[in-house]
DRENBALUM-862868 format. One record per residue (C-alpha): residue in three letters; x, y, z. Coordinates in steps of 0.25 Angstrom, whole numbers, plus 5000, padded with zeros to 4 digits. Each point is the difference from the previous one (the first is absolute). Example, Ala and Ser with C-alpha at 12.3 -4.5 7.8 and 13.67 -1.06 7.14 Angstrom:
REM DRENBALUM-862868
ALA504949825031
SER500650144998
REM end
This chain:
REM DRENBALUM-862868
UNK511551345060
UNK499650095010
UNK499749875009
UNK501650005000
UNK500250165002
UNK500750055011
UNK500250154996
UNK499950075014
UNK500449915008
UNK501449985009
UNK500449885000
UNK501449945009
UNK500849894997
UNK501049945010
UNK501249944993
UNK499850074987
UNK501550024997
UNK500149884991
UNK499249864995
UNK498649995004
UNK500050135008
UNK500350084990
UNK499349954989
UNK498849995007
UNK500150155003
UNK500450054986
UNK498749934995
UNK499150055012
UNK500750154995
UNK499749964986
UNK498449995003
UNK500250155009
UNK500349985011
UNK501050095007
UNK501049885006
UNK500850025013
UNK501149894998
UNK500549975014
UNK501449915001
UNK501249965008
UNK500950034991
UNK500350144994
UNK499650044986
UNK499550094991
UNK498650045003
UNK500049925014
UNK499650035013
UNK500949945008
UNK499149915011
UNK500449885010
UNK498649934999
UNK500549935015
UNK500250135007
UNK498650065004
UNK500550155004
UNK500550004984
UNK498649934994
UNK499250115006
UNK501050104998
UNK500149974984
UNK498450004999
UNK499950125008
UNK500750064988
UNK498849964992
UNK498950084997
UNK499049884999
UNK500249854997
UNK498949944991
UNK500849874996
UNK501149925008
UNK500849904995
UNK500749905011
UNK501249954991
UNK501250015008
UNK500549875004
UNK501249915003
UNK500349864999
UNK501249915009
UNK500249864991
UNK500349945012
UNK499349865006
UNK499549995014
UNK501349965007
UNK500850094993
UNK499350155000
UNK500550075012
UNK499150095009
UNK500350104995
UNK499749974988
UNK498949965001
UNK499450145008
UNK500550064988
UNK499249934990
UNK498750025008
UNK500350155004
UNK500050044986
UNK499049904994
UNK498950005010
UNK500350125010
UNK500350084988
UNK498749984993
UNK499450045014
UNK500650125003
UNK499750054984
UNK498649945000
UNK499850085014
UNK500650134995
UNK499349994987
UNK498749965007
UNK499850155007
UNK500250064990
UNK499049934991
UNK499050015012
UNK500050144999
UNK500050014983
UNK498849895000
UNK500549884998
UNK501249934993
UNK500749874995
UNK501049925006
UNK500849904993
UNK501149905004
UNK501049924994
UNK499949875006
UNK500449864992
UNK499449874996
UNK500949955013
UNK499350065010
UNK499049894994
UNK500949895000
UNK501349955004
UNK500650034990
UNK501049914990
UNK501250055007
UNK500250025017
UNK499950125002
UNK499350035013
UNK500150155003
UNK499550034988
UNK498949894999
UNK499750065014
UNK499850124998
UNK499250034986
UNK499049895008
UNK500050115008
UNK499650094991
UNK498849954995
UNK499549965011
UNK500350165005
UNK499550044987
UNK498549935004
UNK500050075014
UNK500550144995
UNK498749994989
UNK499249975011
UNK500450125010
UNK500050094988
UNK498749984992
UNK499150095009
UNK501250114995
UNK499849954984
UNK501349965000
UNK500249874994
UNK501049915002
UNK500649904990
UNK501249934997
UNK500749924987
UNK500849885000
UNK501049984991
UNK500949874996
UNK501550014997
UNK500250144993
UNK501250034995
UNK500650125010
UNK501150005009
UNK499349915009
UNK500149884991
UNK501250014994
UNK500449875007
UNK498949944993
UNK500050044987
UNK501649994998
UNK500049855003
UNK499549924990
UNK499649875009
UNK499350085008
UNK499150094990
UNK499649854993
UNK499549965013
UNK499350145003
UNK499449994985
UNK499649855001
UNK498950075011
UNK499650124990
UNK499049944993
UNK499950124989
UNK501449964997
UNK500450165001
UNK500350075011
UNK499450155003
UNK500950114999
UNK499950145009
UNK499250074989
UNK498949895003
UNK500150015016
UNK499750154999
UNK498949974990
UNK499449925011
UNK500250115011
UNK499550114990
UNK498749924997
UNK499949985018
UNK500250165003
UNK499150054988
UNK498550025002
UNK499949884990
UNK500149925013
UNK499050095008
UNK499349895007
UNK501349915002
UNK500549995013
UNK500849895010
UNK500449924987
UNK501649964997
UNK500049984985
UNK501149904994
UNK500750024987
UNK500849885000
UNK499849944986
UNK499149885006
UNK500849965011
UNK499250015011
UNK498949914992
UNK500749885004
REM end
């Protein structure tokens, strides 16, 4: 569907060296796009980018020629409750999930400006919706933050034609969760609040983001799309 086609466009993708990052950008590659797969961690294919530092951000998007697309997935949890999580900790979590999208989304932003226009898309969470079934305050805290950012940063950005969106997944299986999903009493009482009874994997977190960054969604703006098999029905 060309509604879905992305050939000649750039696209970037913060965290794409494994789980949701990349396989959202081998899928926005596989529709055309030319993919710049920014990570922390060295790999192959991978421009190295620390989303927190700012002189590296615009360093990294300096590099690029234009950005058409920009994916927000970089992030970090700290499963620690309220009186345990240090400050530091915490800083961390919120450096890279909110000040991160922030730096990107700027740095994407002027160069979608100049080219006409663009489409931004984070990662958030269905708990920056909700508390959450597990204490998890940084985290809560933050992709809370996101959307809310996300709404603001549409706004700002519209008179540029750049959009501004954002999904919401459940519990995906990734390096992030491996606490839930490798304790059986915990993932029964995750799935006992997932209505569909089955639980998204990446390949359907990056559908979503594809179906936000393509001109399919040209009038689609502000909005933070869960795909959480139900949950936040309840």
């Amino acid at each position: 569907m060309k509604m879905f086609d992305l050939k000649g466009k750039t696209a970037v993708v913060t965290g794409a060296g494994r789980g949701i990052g990349k396989a959202t950008a081998d899928l926005l590659a596989s529709r055309g796009s030319t993919v710049a797969r920014l990570d922390l961690e060295p790999g192959e294919s991978i421009l190295h980018c620390d989303v927190t530092d700012e002189k590296t951000v615009d360093r990294v998007f300096a590099q690029l020629d234009k950005v058409d697309i920009l994916v927000n997935n970089a992030g970090i949890a700290v499963r620690k409750q309220s009186l345990e999580i240090t400050r530091e900790e915490w800083d961390r979590v919120m450096a890279v999930n909110v000040t991160g999208m922030f730096l990107c989304s700027r740095a994407a932003a002027r160069s979608m400006k100049q080219h006409g226009g663009g489409a931004i898309v984070n990662l958030a969470s269905i708990m920056g919706f909700s508390g959450g079934l597990f204490p998890n305050p940084a985290y809560q805290a933050s992709k809370g933050a996101v959307i809310n950012l996300t709404r603001a940063l549409a706004l700002e950005f519209a008179e540029f034609s750049i959009r501004v969106n954002a999904v919401a997944p459940t519990f995906v299986r990734t390096d992030l969760t491996t606490p839930i999903f490798s304790n059986p009493e915990v993932l029964k009482k995750v799935m006992q609040h997932t209505p569909l009874g089955v639980l998204p994997e990446v390949e359907d977190i990056a559908a979503a983001v594809l179906f936000l960054a393509s001109p399919a969604a040209r009038c689609i703006t502000g909005v933070t799309l869960p795909v959480d098999s139900g949950y936040l029905a309840r």
